[in-house]
C-alpha positions, -999 to +999 in steps of 0.1 A: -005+308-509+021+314-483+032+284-463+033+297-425+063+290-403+076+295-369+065+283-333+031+273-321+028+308-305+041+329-334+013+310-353-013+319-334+002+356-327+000+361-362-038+348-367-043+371-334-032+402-356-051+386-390-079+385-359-081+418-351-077+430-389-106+410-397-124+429-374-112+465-379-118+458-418-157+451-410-159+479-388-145+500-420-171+481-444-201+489-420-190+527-418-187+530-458-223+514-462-235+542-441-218+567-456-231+553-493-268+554-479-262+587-468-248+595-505-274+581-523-302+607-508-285+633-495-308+657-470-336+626-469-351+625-436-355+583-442-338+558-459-358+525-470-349+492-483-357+502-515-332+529-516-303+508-500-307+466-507-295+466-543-297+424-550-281+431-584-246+446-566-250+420-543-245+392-567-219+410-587-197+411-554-205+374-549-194+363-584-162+385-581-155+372-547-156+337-561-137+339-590-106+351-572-111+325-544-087+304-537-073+280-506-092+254-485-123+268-475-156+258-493-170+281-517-205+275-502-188+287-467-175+317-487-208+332-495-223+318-462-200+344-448-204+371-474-242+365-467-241+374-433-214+410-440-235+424-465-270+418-448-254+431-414-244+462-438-280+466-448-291+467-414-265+491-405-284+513-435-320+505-428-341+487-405-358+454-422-374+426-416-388+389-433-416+373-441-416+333-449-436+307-462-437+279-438-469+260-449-471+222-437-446+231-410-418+236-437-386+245-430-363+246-458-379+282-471-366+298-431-332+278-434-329+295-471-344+333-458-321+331-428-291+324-450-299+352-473-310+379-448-284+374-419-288+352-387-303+388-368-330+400-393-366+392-375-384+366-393-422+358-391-436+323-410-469+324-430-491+294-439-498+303-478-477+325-502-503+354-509-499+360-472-464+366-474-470+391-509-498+406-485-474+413-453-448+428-477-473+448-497-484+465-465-443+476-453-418+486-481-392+477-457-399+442-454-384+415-482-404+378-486-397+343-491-420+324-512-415+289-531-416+281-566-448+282-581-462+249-599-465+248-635-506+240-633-514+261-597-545+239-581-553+273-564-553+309-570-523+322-589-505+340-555-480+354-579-503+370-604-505+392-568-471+406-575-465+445-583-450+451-622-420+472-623-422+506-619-454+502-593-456+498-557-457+469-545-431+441-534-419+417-569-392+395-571-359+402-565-335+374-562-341+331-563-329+311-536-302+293-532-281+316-542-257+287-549-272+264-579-280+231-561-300+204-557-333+208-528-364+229-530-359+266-544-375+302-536-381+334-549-372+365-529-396+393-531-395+429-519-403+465-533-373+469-553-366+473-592-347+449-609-312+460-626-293+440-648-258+421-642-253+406-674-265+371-666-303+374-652-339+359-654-367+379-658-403+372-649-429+385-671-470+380-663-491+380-690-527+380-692-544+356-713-579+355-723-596+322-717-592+295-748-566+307-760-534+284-774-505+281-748-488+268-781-493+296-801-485+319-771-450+300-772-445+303-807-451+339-806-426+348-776-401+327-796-405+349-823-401+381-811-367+368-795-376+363-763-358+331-740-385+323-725-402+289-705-434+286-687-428+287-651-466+291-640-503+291-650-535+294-634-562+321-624-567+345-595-608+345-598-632+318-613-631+295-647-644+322-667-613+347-657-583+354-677-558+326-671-524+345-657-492+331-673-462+332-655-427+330-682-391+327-672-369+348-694-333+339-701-325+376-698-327+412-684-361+426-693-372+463-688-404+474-684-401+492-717-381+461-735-392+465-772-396+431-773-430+432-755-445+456-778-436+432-800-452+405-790-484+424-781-484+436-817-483+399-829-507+387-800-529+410-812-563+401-782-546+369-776-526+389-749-545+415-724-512+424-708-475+421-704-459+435-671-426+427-661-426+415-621-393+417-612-360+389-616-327+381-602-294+376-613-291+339-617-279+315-591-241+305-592-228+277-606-199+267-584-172+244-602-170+203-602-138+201-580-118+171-588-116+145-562-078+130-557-078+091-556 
């Protein structure tokens, strides 16, 4: 890095000009995202989230921006700031707005959706998670925050709510923090496929008929190659309903992923259904720096 010399007012001359660089450079940025909406659907008379947010390019621009970053300032104030650019450049493309679980008078789920979606995107707070899939199910131009679900859900199984891919319907679309860390986490949801970046989660929903073995289940999504861990279980209707089973995979997973045949083949009626409902490229891990003595 370039050590900076000269007089107290050529210094701060020269961070006038970086100043007004800064500036002009965003103004350019905001003016190509517009242009790039316009590209994608030429002659359309709307554009929608769906057709502009693109979490996968977001994250890719994230990890590039990172792994050139050098110099004093903290990686977590890096993408704090790269946050805020490319959700002001989705707003300059769309009109949008957020829905958050707040149950318990939370807060950590708003601090985490307003670091994601930009300090100026609208927010509203819900008690319970289905009502935040229910508010985004009813606008396609609306994205979700909604916590982690439990391993053993004492209630309804909110996410078994979520659309598969391909369907309408809001699924997820990113996890939060988008920096790995310690504290509570979130998924993202919205009406938006999943693409791949080459390191991603995928969450599959499968429908389970009461009875049957969890451990077999694991055996057979081990088999048909599948990284895969039990993120959820539990059932949207009473005792005698399917149980819906929530798995983290340890990879990109399309909606017509041979894989999942496979394992419906080998389920044989110990499976009733296999939908993908959406995934995020996974969080980034930022480096240990070394602490001088």
């Amino acid at each position: 890095m370039q050590q900076a010399n000269g007089t107290l007012d050529d210094l701060r001359g020269e961070i006038d000009k970086i100043d007004d660089a800064l500036q002009d450079l965003l103004a350019r940025r905001v003016s190509l995202s517009r242009a790039i909406a316009k590209a994608k659907l030429p002659g359309a008379s709307a554009i929608t989230l769906s057709t502009t947010m693109r979490p996968a390019r977001e994250a890719l621009i994230l990890r590039r921006l990172l792994a050139r970053h050098s110099g004093e300032l903290a990686p977590q104030l890096v993408v704090g700031i790269w946050r805020e650019i490319i959700s002001s450049s989705l707003r300059a493309q769309t009109v949008f707005h957020g829905h958050v679980f707040a149950g318990d008078g939370e807060t950590a789920y708003v601090e985490m959706a307003r670091a994601y979606f930009g300090s100026e995107t609208p927010l509203r707070t819900h008690g319970k998670p289905s009502l935040v899939i229910h508010a985004c199910a009813e606008d396609p131009n609306t994205l979700g925050v909604v916590p982690l679900p439990l391993i053993e859900e004492p209630g309804p199984a909110w996410w078994a709510q979520l659309a598969p891919a391909g369907e309408k319907g809001p699924r997820i679309i990113a996890k939060l923090p988008i920096v790995s860390g310690d504290g509570p986490a979130a998924y993202v949801i919205g009406a938006i496929e999943q693409e791949p970046t080459g390191d991603d989660t995928t969450l599959l929903l499968l429908e389970v008929p009461p009875g049957k073995s969890r451990t077999r289940l694991a055996t057979l999504v081990k088999e048909v190659g599948l990284p895969a861990r039990l993120a959820a279980a539990g059932r949207i209707a009473d005792k005698n309903a399917p149980d819906e089973v929530l798995l983290e995979v340890q990879s990109f997973v399309a909606k017509g992923d041979p894989r999942l045949a496979a394992l419906a083949k080998a389920a044989g009626d110990g499976i009733a259904s296999i939908e993908p409902i959406g995934g995020f490229a996974n969080p980034i891990t930022l480096p240990v720096r070394s602490v001088k003595p």
